[in-house]
Backbone as CSV, one residue per row, in Angstrom:
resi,resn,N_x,N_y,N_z,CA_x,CA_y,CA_z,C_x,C_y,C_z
1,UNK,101.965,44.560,-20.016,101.759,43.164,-20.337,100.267,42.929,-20.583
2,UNK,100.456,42.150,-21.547,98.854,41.585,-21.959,98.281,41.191,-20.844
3,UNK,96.556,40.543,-20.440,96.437,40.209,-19.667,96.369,38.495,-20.051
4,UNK,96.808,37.650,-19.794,96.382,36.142,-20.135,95.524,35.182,-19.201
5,UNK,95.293,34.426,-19.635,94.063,32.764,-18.762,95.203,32.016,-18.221
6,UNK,96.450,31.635,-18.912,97.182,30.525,-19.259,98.681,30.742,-19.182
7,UNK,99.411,29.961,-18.113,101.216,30.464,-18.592,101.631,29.090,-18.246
8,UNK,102.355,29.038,-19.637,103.115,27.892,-19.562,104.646,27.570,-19.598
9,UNK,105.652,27.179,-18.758,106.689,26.989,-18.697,107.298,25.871,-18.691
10,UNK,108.343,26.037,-19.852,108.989,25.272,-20.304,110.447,25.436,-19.748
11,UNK,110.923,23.861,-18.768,112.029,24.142,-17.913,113.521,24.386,-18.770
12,UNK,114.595,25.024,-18.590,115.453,25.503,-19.457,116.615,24.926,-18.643
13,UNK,116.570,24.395,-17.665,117.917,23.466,-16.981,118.390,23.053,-17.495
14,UNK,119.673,22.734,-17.447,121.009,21.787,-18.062,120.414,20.319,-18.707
15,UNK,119.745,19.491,-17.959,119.346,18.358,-18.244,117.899,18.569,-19.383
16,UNK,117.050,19.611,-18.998,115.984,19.662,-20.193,116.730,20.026,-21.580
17,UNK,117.752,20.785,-21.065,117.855,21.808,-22.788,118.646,20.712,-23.095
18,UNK,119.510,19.879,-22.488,120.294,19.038,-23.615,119.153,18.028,-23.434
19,UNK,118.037,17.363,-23.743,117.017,16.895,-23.658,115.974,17.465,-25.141
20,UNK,116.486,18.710,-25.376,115.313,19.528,-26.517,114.439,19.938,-26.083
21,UNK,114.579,20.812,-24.820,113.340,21.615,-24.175,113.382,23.009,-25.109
22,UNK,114.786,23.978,-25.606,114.775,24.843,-26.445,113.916,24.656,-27.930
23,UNK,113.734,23.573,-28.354,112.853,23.119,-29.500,111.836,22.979,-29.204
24,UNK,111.207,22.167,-27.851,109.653,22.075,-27.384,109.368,23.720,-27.185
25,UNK,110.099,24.749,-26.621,109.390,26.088,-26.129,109.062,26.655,-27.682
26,UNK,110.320,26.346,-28.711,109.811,26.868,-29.839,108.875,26.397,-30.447
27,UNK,108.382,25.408,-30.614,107.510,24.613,-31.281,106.073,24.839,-30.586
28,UNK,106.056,25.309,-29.113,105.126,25.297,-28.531,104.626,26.716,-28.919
29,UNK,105.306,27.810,-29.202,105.232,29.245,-29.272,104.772,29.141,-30.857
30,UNK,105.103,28.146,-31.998,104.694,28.333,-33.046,103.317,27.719,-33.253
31,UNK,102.963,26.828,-32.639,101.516,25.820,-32.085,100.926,26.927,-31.873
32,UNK,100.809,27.818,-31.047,99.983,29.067,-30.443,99.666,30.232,-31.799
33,UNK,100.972,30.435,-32.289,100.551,31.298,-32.888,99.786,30.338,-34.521
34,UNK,100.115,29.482,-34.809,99.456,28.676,-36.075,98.182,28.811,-35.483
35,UNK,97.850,28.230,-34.142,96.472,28.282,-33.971,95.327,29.414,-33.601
36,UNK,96.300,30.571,-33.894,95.573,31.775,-33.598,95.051,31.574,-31.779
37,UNK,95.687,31.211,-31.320,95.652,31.366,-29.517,96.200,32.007,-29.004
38,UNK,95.186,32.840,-28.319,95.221,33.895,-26.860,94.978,33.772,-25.881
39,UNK,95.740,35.174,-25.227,95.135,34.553,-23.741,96.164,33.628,-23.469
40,UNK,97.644,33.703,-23.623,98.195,32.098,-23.107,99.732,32.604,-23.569
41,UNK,100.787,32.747,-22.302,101.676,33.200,-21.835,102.595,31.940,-22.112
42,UNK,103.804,31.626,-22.858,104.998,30.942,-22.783,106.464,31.750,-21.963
43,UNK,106.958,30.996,-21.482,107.911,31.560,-20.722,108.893,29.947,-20.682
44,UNK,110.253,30.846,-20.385,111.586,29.745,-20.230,111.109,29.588,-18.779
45,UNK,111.425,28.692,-17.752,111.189,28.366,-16.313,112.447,28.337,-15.564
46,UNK,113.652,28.480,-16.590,114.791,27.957,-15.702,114.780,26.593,-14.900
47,UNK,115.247,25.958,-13.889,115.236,24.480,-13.704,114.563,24.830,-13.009
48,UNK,113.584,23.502,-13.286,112.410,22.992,-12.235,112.923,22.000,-10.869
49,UNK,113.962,21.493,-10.939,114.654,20.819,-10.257,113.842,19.150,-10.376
50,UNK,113.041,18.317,-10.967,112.613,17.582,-11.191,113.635,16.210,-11.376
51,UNK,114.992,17.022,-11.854,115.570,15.712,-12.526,116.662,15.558,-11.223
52,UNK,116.838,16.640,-10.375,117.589,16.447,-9.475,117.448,15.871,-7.726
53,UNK,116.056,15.307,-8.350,115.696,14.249,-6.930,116.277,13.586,-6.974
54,UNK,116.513,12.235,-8.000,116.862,11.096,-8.415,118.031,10.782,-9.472
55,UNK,118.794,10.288,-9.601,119.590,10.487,-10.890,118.646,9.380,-12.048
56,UNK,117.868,8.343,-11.579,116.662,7.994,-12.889,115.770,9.264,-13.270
57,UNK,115.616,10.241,-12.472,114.515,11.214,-12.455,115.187,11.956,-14.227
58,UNK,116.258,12.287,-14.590,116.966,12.759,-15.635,115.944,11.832,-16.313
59,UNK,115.867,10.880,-16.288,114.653,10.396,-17.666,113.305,11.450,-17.568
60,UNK,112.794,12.060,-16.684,111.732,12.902,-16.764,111.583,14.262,-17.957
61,UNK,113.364,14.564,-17.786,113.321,15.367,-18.819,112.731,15.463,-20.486
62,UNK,112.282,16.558,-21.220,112.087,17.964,-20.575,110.496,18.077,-19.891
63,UNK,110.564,19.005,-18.873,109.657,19.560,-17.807,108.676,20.495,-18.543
64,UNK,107.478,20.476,-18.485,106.485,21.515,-18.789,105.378,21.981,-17.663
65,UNK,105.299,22.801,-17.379,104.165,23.284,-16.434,103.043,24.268,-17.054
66,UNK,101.857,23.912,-16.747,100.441,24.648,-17.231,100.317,25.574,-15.668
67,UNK,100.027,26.354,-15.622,99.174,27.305,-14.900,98.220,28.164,-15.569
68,UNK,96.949,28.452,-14.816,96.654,27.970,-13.413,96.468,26.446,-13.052
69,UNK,96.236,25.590,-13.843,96.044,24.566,-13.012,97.102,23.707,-11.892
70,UNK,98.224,23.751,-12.224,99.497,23.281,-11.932,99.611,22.426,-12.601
71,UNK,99.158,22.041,-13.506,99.689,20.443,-14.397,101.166,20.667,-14.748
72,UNK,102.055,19.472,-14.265,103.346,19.729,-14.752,103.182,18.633,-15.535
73,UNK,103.854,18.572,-16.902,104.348,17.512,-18.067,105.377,16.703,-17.966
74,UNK,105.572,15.579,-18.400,107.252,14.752,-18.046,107.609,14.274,-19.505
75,UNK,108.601,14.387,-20.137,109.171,13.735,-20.866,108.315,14.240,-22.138
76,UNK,108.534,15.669,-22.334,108.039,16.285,-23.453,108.749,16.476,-24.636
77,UNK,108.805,16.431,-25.892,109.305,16.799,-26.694,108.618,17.233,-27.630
78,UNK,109.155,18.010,-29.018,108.315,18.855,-29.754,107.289,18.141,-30.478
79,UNK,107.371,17.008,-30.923,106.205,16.673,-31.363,104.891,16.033,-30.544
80,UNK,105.123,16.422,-29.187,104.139,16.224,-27.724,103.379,17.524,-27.770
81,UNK,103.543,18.631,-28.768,103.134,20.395,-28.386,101.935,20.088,-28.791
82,UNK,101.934,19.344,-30.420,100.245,19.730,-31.172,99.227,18.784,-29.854
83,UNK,99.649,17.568,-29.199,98.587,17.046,-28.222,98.273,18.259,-27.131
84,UNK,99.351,18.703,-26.032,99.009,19.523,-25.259,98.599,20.223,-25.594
85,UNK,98.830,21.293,-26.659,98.059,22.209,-26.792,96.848,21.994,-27.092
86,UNK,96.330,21.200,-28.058,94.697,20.894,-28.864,94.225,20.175,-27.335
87,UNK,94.586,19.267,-26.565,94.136,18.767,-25.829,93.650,19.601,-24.108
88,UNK,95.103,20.061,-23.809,94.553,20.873,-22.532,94.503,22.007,-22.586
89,UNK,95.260,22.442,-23.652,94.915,24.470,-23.713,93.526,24.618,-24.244
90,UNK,93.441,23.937,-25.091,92.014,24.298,-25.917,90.727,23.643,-25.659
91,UNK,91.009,22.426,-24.640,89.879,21.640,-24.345,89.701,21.430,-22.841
92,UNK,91.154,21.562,-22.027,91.221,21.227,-20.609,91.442,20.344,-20.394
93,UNK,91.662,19.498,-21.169,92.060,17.858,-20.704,93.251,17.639,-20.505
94,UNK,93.807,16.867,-19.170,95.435,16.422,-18.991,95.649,15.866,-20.117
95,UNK,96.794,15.964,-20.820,97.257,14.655,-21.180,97.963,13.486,-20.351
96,UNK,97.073,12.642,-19.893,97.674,11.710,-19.022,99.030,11.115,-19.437
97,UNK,99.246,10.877,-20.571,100.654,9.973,-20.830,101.496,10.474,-20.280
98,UNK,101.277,12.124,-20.435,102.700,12.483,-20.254,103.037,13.544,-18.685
99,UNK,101.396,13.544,-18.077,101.150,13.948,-16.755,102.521,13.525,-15.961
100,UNK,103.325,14.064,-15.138,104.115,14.488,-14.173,103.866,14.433,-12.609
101,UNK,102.456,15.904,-12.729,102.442,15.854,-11.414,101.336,16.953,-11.219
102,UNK,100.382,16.960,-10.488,99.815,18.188,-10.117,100.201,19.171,-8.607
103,UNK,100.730,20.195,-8.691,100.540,21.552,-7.551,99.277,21.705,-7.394
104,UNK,99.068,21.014,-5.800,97.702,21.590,-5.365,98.245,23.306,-4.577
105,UNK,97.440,23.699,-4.367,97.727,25.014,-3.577,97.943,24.890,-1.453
């Protein structure tokens, strides 16, 4: 395996994928490579369990998580990829709109 900075997971649960999380991971994987970016790991996450606190929580869907920082995403869809990516992969900045939640350690 390569070595990467960056892994990002995109949740693949029942509630994201019928949500269009399978279109955000693709769209996010084609963002990377259009932009000639390295260094930066996509992966399916399987369920994050996010939507299964609450039954309103199903509006959160689909789930994205940045590591290392822990930034998790809420309510992503594919045309949310070109912000995250230009914004926090390439610059570091949350995108607040669509901020979730941070994992402290």
């Amino acid at each position: 395996m390569k070595p990467y900075k960056k892994h990002i997971f995109v949740c693949t649960g029942k509630s994201c994928i019928a949500k269009g999380s399978e279109d955000v991971l693709k769209r996010l994987r084609e963002k990377i490579d259009e932009d000639g970016i390295t260094g930066v790991k996509t992966s399916k996450g399987g369920c994050f369990g996010v939507c299964k606190e609450t039954a309103e929580n199903a509006d959160l869907c689909p789930v994205v998580a940045v590591y290392p920082e822990g930034i998790w995403y809420e309510r992503v869809d594919a045309g949310n990829i070109s912000e995250i990516v230009d914004e926090h992969i390439k610059k570091g900045k949350v995108v607040e709109r669509l901020f979730h939640y941070k994992l402290e350690p």
